[in-house]
ChimeraX commands (.cxc) that place a marker at each C-alpha (Angstrom):
marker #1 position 30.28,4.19,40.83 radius 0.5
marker #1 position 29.82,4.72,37.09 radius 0.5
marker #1 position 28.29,7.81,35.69 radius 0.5
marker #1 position 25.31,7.72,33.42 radius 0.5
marker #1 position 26.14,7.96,30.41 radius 0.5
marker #1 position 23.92,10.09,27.85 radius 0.5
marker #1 position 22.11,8.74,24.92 radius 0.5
marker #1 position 19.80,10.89,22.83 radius 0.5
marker #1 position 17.92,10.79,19.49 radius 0.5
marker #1 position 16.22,13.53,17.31 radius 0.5
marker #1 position 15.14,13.48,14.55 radius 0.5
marker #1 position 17.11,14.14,10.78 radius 0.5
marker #1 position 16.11,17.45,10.06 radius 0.5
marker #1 position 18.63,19.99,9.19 radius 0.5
marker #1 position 21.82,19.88,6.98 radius 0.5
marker #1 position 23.90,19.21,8.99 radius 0.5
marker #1 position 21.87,16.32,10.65 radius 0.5
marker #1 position 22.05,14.75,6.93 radius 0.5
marker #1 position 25.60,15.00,7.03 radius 0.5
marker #1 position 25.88,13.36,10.13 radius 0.5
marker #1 position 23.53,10.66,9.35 radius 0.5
marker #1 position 25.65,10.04,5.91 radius 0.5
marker #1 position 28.68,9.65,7.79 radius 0.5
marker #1 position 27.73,6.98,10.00 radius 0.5
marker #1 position 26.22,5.61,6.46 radius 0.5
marker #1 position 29.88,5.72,5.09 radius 0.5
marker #1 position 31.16,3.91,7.76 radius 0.5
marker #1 position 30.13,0.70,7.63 radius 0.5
marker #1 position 29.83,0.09,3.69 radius 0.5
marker #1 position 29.38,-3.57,4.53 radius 0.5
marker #1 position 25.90,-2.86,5.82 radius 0.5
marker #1 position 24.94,-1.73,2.51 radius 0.5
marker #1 position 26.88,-3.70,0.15 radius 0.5
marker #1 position 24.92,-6.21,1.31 radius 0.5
marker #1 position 21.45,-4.77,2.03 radius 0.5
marker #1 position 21.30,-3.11,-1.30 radius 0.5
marker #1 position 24.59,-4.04,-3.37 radius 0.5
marker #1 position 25.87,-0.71,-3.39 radius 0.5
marker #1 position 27.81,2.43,-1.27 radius 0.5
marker #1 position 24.78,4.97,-0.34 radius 0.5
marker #1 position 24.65,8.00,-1.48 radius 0.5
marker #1 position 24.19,11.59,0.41 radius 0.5
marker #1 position 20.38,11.48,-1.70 radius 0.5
marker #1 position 19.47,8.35,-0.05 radius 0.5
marker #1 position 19.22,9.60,3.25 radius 0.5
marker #1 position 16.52,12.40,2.17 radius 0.5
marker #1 position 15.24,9.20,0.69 radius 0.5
marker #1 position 15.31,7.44,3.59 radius 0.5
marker #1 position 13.84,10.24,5.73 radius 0.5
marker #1 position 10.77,10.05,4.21 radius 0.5
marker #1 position 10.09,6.37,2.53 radius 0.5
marker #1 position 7.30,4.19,3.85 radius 0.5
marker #1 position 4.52,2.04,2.73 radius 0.5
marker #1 position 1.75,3.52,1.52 radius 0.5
marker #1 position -0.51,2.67,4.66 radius 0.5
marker #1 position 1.77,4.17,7.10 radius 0.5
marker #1 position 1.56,7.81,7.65 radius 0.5
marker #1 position 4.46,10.22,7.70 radius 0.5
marker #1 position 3.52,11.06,11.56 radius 0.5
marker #1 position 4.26,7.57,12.91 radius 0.5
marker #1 position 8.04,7.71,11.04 radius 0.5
marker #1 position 11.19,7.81,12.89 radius 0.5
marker #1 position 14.24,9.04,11.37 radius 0.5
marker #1 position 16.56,9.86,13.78 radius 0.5
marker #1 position 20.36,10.18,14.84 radius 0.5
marker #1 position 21.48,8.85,18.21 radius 0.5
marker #1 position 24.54,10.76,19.69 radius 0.5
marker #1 position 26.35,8.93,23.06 radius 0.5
marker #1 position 27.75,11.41,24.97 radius 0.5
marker #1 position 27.29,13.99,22.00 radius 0.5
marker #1 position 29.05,12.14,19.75 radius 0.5
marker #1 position 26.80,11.33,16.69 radius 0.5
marker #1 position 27.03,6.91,16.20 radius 0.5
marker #1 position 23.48,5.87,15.22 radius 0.5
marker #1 position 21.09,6.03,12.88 radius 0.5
marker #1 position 17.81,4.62,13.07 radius 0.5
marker #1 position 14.08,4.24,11.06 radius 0.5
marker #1 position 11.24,3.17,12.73 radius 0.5
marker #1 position 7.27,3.18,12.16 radius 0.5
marker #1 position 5.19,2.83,15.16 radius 0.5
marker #1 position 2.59,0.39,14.97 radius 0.5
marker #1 position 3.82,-1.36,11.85 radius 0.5
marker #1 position 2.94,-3.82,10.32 radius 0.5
marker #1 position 0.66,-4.17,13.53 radius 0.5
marker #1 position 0.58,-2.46,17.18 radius 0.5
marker #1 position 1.94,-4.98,19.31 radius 0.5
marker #1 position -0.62,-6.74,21.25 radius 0.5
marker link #1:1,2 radius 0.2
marker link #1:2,3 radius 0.2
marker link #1:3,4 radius 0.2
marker link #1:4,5 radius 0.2
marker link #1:5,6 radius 0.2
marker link #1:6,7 radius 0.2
marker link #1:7,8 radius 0.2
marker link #1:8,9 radius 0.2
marker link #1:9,10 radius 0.2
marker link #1:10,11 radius 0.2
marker link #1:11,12 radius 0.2
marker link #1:12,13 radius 0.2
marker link #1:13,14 radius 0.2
marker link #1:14,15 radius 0.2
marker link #1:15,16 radius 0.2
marker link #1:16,17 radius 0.2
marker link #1:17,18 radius 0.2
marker link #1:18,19 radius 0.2
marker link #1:19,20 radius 0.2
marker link #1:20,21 radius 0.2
marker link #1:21,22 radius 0.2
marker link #1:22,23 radius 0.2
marker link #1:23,24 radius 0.2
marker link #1:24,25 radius 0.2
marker link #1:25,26 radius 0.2
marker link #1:26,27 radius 0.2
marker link #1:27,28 radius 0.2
marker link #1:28,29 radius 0.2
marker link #1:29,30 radius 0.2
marker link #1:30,31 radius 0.2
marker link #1:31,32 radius 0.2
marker link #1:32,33 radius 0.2
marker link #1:33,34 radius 0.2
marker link #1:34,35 radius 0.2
marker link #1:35,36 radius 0.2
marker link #1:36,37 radius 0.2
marker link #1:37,38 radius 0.2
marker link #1:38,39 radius 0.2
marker link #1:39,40 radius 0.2
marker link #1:40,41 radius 0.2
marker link #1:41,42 radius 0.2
marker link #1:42,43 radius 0.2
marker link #1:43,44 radius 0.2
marker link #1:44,45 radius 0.2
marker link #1:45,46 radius 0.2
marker link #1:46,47 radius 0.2
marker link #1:47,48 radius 0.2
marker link #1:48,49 radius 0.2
marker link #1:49,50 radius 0.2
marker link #1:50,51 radius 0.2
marker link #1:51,52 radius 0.2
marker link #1:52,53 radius 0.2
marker link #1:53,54 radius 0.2
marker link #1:54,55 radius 0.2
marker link #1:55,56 radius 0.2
marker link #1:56,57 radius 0.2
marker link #1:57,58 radius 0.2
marker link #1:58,59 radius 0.2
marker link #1:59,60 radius 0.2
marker link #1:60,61 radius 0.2
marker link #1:61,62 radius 0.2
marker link #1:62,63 radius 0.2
marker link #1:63,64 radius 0.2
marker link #1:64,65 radius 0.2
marker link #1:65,66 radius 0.2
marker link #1:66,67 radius 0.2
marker link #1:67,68 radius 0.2
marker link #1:68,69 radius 0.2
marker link #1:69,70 radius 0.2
marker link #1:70,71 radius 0.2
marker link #1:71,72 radius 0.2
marker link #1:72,73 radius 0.2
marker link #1:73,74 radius 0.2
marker link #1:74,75 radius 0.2
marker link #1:75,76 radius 0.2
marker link #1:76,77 radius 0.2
marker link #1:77,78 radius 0.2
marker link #1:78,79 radius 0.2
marker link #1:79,80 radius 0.2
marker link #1:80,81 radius 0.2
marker link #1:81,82 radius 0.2
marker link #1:82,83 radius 0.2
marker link #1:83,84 radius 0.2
marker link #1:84,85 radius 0.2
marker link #1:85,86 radius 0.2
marker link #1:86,87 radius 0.2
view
């Protein structure tokens, strides 16, 4: 029978979180040659902590790092309920 495995996110808060979260940026630099034409920086992910459109609020961002097992492989941003709640 196979174990469960363990899959958590939290959210990108301290230091070493950013770290984290620009390593998994670093590795895949073909993600983000072509999404934006360039390697990210370490700056971008404050950036990208916090960036959304002006009608979303702060409170219904997601920034968070996924770890599998506690190993650190994801990063993810999500707004709930936009552009619209899902019906």
């Amino acid at each position: 029978m196979d174990k469960e495995r363990s899959l958590i996110c939290r959210r990108v808060e301290t230091e070493a979180d950013v770290e984290e979260a620009y390593r998994i940026y670093l590795s895949n630099p073909e993600y983000f040659l072509l999404a934006s034409g360039h390697i990210p920086e370490r700056r971008e992910i404050y950036r990208d902590r916090e960036v959304r459109p002006p009608e979303a609020e702060l409170r219904c961002k997601s920034f968070g790092l996924w770890s599998l097992e506690g190993e650190n492989v994801a990063v993810t941003d999500h707004l709930e309920g936009y552009p619209e709640d899902a019906a």
